[in-house]
C-alpha distance (Angstrom), angle and dihedral (degrees) to the residues before:
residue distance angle dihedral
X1 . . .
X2 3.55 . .
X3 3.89 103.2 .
X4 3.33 139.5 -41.0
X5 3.67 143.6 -171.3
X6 3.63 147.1 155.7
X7 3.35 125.2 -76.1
X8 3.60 115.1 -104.5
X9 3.57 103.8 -132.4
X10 4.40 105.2 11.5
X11 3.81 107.3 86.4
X12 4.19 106.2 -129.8
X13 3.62 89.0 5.9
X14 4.09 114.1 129.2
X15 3.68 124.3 -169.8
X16 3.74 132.2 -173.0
X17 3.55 148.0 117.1
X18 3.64 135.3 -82.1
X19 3.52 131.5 -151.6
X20 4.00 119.9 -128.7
X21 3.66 131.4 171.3
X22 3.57 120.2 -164.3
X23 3.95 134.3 -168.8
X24 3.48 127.0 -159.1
X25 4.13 133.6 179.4
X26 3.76 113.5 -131.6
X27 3.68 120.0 159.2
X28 3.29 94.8 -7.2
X29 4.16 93.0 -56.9
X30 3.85 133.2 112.8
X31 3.70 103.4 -124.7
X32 3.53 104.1 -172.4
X33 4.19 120.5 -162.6
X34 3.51 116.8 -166.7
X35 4.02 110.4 -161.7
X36 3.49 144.0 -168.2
X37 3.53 113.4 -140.8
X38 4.58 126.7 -161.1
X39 3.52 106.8 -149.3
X40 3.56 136.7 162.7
X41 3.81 142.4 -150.9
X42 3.69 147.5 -168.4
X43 3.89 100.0 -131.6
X44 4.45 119.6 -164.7
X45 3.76 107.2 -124.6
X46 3.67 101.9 -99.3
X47 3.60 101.4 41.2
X48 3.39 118.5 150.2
X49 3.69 134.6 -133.4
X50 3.31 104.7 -101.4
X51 4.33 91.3 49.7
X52 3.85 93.9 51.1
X53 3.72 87.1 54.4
X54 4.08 91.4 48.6
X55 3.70 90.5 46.9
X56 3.75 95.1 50.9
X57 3.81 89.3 40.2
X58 3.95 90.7 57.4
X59 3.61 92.4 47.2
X60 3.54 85.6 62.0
X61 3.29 97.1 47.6
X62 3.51 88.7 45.8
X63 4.22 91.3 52.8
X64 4.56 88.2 45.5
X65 3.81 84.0 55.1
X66 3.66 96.8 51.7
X67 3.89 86.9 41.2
X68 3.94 91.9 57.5
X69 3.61 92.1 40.8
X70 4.05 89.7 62.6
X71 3.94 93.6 42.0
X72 3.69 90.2 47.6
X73 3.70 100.1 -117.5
């Protein structure tokens, strides 16, 4: 987890950014891509630490999926 925060304005709403690396194999080299990804999440009052970091971790997960669904990977 890069950072996160609550949104300014969106009650329950946390934003941030989370941190990904990814490696690929092409031609026989590692090509590694480190990212920063903005994601957002609805968050239950109450929510501890540790959950607002797994729900904006999924959401990122969630957003790399869709991203190597569109390349083809």
């Amino acid at each position: 987890m890069s950072d996160k925060q609550a949104h300014p304005r969106l009650k329950d709403r946390t934003t941030g950014h989370v941190r990904a690396v990814l490696a690929e194999q092409q031609d026989g080299r590692e090509q590694v891509h480190e990212l920063a990804i903005p994601v957002w999440a609805d968050i239950p009052p109450g929510s501890s630490n540790e959950d607002i970091d797994m729900a904006l971790m999924l959401k990122a997960a969630s957003i790399i999926a869709r991203l190597k669904a569109t390349l083809g990977g």
